[in-house]
N, C-alpha and C positions, 0 to 999 in steps of 0.2 A: 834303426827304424827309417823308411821311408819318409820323403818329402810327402807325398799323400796324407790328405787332411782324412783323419781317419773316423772321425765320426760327426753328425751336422744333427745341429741343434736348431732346431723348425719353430717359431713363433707362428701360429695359425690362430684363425680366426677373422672374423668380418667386423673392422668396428663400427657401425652403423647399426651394427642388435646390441647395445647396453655391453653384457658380459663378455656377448659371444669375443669381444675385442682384449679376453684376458691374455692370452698367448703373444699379441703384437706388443702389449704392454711389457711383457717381461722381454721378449726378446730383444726391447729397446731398449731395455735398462741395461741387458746384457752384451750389448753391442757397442753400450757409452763407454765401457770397460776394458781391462787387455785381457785376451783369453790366449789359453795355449797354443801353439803352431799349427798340434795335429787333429784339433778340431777348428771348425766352421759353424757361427751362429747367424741363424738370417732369418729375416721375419717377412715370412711368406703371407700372410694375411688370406686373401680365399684365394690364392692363384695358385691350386691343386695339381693343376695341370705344369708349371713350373716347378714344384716339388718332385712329383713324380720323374719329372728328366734326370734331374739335377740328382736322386736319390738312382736313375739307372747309369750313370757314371762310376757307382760303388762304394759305398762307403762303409765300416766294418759295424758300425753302431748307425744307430737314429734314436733321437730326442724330441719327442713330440711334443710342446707345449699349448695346452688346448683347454676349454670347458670340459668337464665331462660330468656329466648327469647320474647324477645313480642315489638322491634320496637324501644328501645327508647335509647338514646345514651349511649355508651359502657361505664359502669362501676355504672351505675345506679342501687343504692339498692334499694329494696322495703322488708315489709314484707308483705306475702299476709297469712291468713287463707284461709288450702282448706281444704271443707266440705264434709263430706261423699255423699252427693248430688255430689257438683263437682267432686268429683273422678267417681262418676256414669258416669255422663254427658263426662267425659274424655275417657272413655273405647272404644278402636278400633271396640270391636262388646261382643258379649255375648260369644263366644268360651274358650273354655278352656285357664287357662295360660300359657304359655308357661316358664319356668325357664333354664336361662341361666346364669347360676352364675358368669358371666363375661361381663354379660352386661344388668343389667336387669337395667333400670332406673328408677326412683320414684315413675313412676305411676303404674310401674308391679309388683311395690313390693306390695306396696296399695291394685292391686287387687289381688294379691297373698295373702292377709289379712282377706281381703274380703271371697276370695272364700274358707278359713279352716274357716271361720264364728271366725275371730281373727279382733280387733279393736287395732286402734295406739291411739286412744283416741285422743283428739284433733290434730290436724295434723298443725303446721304453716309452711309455707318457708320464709326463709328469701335470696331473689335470687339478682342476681347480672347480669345486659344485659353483652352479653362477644363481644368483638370485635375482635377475630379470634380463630376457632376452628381448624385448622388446625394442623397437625399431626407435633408437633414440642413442644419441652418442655420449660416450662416457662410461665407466665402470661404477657399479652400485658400490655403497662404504666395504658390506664385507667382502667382495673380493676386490678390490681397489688396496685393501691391508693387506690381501693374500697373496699381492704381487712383489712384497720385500721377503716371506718366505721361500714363496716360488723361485728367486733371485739365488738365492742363498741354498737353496737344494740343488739347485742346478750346478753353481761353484760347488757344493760337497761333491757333487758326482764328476766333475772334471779335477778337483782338488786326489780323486781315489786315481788317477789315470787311467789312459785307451787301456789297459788289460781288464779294468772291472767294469767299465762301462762294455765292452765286446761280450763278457761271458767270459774271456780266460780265467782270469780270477774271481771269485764269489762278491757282489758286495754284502757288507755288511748284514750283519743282521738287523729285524726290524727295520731299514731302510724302506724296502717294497713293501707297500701295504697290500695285504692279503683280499683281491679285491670278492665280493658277494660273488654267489652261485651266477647269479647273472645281471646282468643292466635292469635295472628296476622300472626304470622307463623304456624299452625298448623290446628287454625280455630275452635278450642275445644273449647266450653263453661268455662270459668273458676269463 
């Protein structure tokens, strides 16, 4: 195997909205720690725009630790894989991207990827429902709990190695949750 860190594990989020700050939490926990050679865990926080570089350099996976909104009680983890199809199916419209290095969120970085013809290579989330996004610092009690599982799914997916994290090998089953028809709040296909 190559010296190349093969897959990068992204802590996102703003901590300044309550929850939105669940992603920088885990990926500090996760950086207190030793991880494997051939990944890279960094916690990006809203600087989208440094993601995006850093993911057109190449990397055979991405790990995306974030809120993600879809209905179900606050502090609920899931991992979901999103496919280059779902990130299609997600795009507000065909128009240019817009880069706004201070707030560009997941999916604009994605199509920011997209559109320099740059792939993140497998892309998973591992997201967390948040129960108050309001402009106040700190995580609320249930996902503030949901950041020792977060931790710990993250190490099962680097514990399986770069083959099941890339797609060569299947992970397990019941690991990905099977996510809804679409974003409940948003309405996107996912």
């Amino acid at each position: 195997m190559s010296a190349r860190r093969r897959v990068l594990v992204a802590g996102l989020g703003n901590i300044f909205l309550g929850d939105d700050g669940f992603g920088v939490a885990v990926a500090s926990r996760l950086l207190a720690g030793p991880c494997p050679t051939w990944l890279r865990v960094a916690d990006y926080g809203i600087r989208g725009v440094h993601l995006a570089y850093d993911l057109m350099a190449g990397y055979d996976a991405t790990v995306l630790i974030d809120v993600d909104c879809r209905g179900d009680a606050p502090g609920t983890v899931r991992l979901l894989e999103i496919s280059a199809a779902d990130r299609a199916a997600g795009r507000a419209d065909d128009g240019p991207v817009l880069v706004d290095p201070h707030g560009m969120q997941p999916q604009r970085v994605l199509d920011l990827l997209d559109s320099c013809g740059s792939a993140p290579g497998r892309v998973l989330l591992v997201g967390c429902e948040p129960a108050d996004l309001s402009e106040r610092m700190g995580l609320s009690p249930p996902v503030e709990a949901a950041v020792a599982p977060a931790v710990a799914l993250v190490r099962q997916l680097w514990d399986l190695g770069p083959a099941a994290l890339t797609g060569t090998l299947p992970l397990p089953a019941g690991l990905l949750a099977t996510p809804a028809e679409e974003d409940r709040e948003t309405g996107v296909p996912v």
